[in-house]
C-alpha positions as CSV (number, residue, x, y, z in Angstrom):
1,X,0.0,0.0,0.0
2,X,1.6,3.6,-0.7
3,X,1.8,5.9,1.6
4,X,-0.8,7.8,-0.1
5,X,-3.6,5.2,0.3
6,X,-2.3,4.8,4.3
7,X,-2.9,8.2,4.9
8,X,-5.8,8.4,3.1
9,X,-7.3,5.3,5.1
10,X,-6.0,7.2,8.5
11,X,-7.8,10.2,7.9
12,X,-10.9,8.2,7.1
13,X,-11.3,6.5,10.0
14,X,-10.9,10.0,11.9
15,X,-14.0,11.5,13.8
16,X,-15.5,14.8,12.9
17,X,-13.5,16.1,16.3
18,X,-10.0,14.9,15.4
19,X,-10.5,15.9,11.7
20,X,-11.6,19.8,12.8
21,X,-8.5,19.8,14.9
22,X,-6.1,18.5,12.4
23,X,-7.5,21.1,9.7
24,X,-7.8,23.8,12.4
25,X,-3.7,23.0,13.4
26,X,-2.9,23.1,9.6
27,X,-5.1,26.4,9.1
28,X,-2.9,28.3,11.9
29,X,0.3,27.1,10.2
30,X,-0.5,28.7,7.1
31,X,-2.5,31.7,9.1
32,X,0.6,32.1,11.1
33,X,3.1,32.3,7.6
34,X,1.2,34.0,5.4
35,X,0.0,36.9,8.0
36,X,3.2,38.6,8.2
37,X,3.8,39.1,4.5
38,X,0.1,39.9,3.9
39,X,0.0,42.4,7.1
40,X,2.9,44.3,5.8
41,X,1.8,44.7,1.5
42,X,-2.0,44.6,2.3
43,X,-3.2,45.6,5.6
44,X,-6.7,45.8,6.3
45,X,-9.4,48.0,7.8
46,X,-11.9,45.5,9.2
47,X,-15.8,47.1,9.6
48,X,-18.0,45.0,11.5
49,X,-16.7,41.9,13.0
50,X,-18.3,42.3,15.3
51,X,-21.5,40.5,12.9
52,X,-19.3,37.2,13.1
53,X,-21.3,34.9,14.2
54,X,-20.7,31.6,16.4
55,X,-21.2,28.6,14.5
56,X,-21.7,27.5,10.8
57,X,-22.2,30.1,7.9
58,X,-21.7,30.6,4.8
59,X,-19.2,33.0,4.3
60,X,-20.5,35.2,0.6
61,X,-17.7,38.1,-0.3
62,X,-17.5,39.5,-3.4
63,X,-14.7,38.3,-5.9
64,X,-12.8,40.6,-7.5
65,X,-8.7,39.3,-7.6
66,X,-6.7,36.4,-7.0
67,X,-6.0,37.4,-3.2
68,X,-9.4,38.0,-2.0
69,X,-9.9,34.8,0.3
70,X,-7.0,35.7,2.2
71,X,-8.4,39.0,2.9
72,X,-11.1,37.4,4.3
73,X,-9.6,35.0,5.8
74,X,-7.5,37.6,7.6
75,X,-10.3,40.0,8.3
76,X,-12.2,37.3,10.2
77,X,-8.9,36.2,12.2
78,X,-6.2,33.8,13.4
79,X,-9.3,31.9,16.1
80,X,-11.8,31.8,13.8
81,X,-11.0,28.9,11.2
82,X,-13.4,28.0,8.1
83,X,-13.4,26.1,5.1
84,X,-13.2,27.0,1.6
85,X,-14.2,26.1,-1.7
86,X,-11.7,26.8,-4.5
87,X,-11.2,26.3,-8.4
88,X,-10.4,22.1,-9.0
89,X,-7.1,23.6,-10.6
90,X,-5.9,24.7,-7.5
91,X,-6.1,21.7,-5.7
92,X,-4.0,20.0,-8.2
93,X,-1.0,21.7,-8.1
94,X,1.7,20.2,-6.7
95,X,2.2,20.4,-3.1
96,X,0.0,23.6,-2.4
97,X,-3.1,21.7,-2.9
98,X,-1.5,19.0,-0.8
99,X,-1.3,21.4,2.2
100,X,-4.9,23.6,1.0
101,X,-6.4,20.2,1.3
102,X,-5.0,19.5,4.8
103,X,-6.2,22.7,6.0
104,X,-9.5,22.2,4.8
105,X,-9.8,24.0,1.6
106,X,-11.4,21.6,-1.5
107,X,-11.8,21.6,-5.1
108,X,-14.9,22.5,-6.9
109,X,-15.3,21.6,-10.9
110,X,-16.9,24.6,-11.9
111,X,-17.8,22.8,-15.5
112,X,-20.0,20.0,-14.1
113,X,-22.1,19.5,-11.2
114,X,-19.9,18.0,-8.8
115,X,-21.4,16.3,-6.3
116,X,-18.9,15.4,-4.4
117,X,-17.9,19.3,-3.6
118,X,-21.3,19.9,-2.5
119,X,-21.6,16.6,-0.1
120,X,-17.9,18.1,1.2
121,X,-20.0,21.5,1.7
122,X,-22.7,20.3,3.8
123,X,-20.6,17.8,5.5
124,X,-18.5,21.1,6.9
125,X,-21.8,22.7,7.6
126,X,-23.2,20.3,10.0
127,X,-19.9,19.3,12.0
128,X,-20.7,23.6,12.9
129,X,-17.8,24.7,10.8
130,X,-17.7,27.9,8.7
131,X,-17.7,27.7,4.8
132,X,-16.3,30.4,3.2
133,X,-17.9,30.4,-0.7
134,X,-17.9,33.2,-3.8
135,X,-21.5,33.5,-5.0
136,X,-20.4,35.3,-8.3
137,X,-18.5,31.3,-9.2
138,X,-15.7,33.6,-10.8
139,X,-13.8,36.9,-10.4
140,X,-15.8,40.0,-11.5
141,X,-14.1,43.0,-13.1
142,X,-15.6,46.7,-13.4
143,X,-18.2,46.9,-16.1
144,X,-19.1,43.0,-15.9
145,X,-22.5,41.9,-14.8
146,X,-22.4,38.4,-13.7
147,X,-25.2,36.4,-12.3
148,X,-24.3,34.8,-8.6
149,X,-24.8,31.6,-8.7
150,X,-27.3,29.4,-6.3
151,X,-24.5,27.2,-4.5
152,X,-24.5,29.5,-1.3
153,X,-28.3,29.8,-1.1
154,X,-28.4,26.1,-1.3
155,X,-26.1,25.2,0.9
156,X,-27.2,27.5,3.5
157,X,-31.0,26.8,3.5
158,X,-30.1,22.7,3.3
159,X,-27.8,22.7,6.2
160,X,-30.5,25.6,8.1
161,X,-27.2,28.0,8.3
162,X,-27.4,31.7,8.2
163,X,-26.0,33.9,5.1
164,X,-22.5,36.4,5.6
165,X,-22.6,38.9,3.2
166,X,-19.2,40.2,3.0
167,X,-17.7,43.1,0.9
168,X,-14.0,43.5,-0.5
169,X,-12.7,46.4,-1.6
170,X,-12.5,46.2,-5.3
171,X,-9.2,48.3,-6.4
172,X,-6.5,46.9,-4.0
173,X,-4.0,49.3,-2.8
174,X,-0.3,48.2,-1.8
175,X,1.0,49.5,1.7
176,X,-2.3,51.3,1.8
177,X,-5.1,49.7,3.8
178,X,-7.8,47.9,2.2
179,X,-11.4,47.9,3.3
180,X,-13.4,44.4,3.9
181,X,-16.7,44.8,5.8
182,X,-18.4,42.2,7.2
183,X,-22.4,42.3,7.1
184,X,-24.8,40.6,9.1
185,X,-25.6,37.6,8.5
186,X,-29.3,36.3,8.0
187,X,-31.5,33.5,7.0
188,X,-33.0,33.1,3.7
189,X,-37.0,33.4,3.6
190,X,-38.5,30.7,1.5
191,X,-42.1,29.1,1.3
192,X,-42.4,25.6,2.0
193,X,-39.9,22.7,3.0
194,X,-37.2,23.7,0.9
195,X,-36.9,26.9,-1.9
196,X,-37.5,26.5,-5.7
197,X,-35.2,26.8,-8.2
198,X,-36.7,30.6,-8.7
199,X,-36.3,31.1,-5.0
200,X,-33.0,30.0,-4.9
201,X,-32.0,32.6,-7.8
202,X,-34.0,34.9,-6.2
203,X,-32.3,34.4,-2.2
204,X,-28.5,34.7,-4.5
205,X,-29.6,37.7,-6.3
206,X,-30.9,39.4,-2.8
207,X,-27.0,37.8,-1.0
208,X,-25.2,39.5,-3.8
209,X,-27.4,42.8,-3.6
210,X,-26.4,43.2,0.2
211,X,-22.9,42.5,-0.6
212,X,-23.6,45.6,-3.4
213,X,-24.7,47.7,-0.1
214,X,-21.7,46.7,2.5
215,X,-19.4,48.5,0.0
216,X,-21.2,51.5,-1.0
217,X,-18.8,54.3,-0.6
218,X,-16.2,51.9,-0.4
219,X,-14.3,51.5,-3.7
């Protein structure tokens, strides 16, 4: 058996405890390397944390650059860990995805409807761990209107988790600080035992029109 296929069967016979404390220890690592870097070319201005709330979300910022989940990441804080969804790709690239993986970030295919993303998703959800999601499925430059996709609204009214509407500034600024502000979060209204298809657009149009409002007058 490789070592591969041992660790693999290790980690499968962990229990949702010992697995949130291995990803939580691997998260800090990488909290604790990147930071310094990160502090010193993009510091932050941080508007409501307070909002943050105990428990699983679904974290929903804007996506605008490359960067933009570890200003999140960053703006929530070294004791509050979450999970993240990324771009397949990433995942496959040697060693980082090794080490992603390990702290709890997984791949998504965006070109098919990959099931196993979305069972990894709600799996997070209901162990009580954050899930930190872009709605928009892509980044978004000035002038482009793209429709947010119904992943987060899913997720969130399956698993009975609240919304996070978060806002990154758009234009990053070296040395300078850069804005992120945290909304509140909320649960989205639906009629019967579980939302439509049309209420599902509807509750990510409405997430990504309150993420619009967090960063008016913002940039």
């Amino acid at each position: 058996m490789s070592e591969e296929a041992i660790v693999k069967k290790a980690e499968a016979k962990e229990t949702p405890e010992q697995r949130k404390r291995r990803m939580d220890w691997f998260f800090h690592l990488l909290y604790i390397i990147v930071w310094p870097y990160f502090r010193l070319i993009h510091p932050l201005r941080v508007v409501g944390r307070e909002h943050i709330p105990e428990g699983p979300a679904v974290i929903c910022p804007n996506h605008t650059t490359a960067g933009d989940p570890f200003y999140v990441v960053f703006a929530f804080g070294y004791k509050r860990p979450m999970r993240a969804m990324a771009k397949v790709q990433i995942m496959r690239v040697p060693f980082i995805g090794w080490i992603l993986g390990k702290a709890g970030v997984f791949g998504v295919d965006r070109d098919t409807t990959d099931l196993k993303a979305v069972r990894t998703s709600m799996k997070f959800l209901k162990e009580g761990d954050k899930l930190l999601m872009f709605p928009e499925g892509t980044r978004v430059h000035d002038g482009e209107d793209v429709q947010a996709k119904v992943g987060a609204a899913l997720f969130a009214t399956r698993a009975g988790v609240p919304l996070l509407p978060v806002y990154i500034q758009r234009k990053k600024r070296r040395f300078r600080r850069n804005t992120v502000v945290i909304g509140e979060p909320y649960y989205p209204e639906y009629q019967g035992r579980k939302p439509s298809t049309e209420e599902l657009q509807e509750i990510a149009q409405e997430l990504m029109d309150r993420v619009r409002v967090l960063g008016e007058g913002v940039g």
